[in-house]
C-alpha positions in Angstrom: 7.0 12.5 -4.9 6.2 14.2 -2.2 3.4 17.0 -1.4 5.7 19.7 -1.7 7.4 18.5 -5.2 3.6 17.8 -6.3 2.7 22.0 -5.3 6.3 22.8 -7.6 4.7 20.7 -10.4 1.2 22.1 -10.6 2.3 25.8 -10.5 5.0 25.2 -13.4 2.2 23.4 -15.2 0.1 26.6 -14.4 1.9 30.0 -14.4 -0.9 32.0 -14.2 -1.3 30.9 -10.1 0.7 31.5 -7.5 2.7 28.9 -5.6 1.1 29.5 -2.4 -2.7 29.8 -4.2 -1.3 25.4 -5.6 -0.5 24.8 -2.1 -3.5 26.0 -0.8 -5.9 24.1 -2.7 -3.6 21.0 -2.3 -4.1 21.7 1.2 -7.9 22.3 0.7 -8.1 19.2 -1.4 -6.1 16.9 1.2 -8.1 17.8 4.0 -11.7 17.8 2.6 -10.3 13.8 1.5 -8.8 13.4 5.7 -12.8 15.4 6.8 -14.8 12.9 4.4 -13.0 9.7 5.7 -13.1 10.8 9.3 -16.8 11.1 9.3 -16.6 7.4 7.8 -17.3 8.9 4.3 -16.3 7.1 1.0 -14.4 9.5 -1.4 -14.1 8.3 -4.9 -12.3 10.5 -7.9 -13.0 9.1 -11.4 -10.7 7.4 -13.1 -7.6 8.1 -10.2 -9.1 5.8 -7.6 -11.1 5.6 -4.4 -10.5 6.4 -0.5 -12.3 4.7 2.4 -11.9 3.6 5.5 -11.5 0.0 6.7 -12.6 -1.2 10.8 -10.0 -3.7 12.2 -12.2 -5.1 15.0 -10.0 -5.9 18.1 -8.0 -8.8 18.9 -5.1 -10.1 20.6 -2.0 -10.0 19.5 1.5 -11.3 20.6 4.4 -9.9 22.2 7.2 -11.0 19.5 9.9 -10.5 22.6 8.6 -11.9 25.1 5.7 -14.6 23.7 3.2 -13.2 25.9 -0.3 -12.5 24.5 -0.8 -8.4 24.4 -4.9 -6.6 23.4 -4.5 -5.0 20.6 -7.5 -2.1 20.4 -9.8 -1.8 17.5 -8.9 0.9 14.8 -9.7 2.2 11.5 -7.5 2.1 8.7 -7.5 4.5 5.6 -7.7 2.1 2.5 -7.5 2.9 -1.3 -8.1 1.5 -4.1 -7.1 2.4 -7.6 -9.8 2.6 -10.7 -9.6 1.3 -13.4 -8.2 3.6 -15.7 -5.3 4.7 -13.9 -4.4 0.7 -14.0 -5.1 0.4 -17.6 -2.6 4.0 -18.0 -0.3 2.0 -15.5 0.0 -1.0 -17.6 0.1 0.5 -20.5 2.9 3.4 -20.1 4.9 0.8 -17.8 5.0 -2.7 -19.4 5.5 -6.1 -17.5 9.3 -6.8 -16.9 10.2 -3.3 -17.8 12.6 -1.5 -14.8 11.1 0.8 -12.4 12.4 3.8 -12.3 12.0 6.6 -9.6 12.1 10.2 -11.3 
């Protein structure tokens, strides 16, 4: 799903808004989350999951082409991690062996 087919959703799930107000508070909500994690921030959202950041330290890396060693800078990395009831609601709507299925 992508952002725009998640605005479509909300404002069929809520007539009363406008499309544009849904994609505005997406919008809102999306970059409060992008502001929190930028001023190193931990954002965490009951029962959906948590959103951090995570410091690779610099190192050196390797030129896959060539062989020849390369720096690679230090860099932070957006990380999430789910909680636990949207595992549990996971496991339990989609059960193990079952086929995945994109909608």
């Amino acid at each position: 799903m992508i952002k725009s087919e998640l605005v479509q959703r909300i404002a069929e799930h809520n007539p009363h808004l406008y499309q544009r107000d849904v994609e505005n508070i997406v919008n809102a909500i999306l970059d409060e989350i992008v502001a929190a994690l930028a001023r190193g921030d931990r954002v965490e959202l009951r029962g959906f999951g948590a959103f951090s950041v995570k410091h690779r330290p610099a190192r050196a890396g390797r030129n896959p082409r060539t062989g020849a060693h390369v720096p690679v800078d230090q860099k932070s990395v957006p990380f999430f991690k789910t909680g636990k009831e949207m595992r549990e609601r996971l496991n339990r709507d989609n059960p193990a062996g079952a086929a995945d299925t994109d909608d």
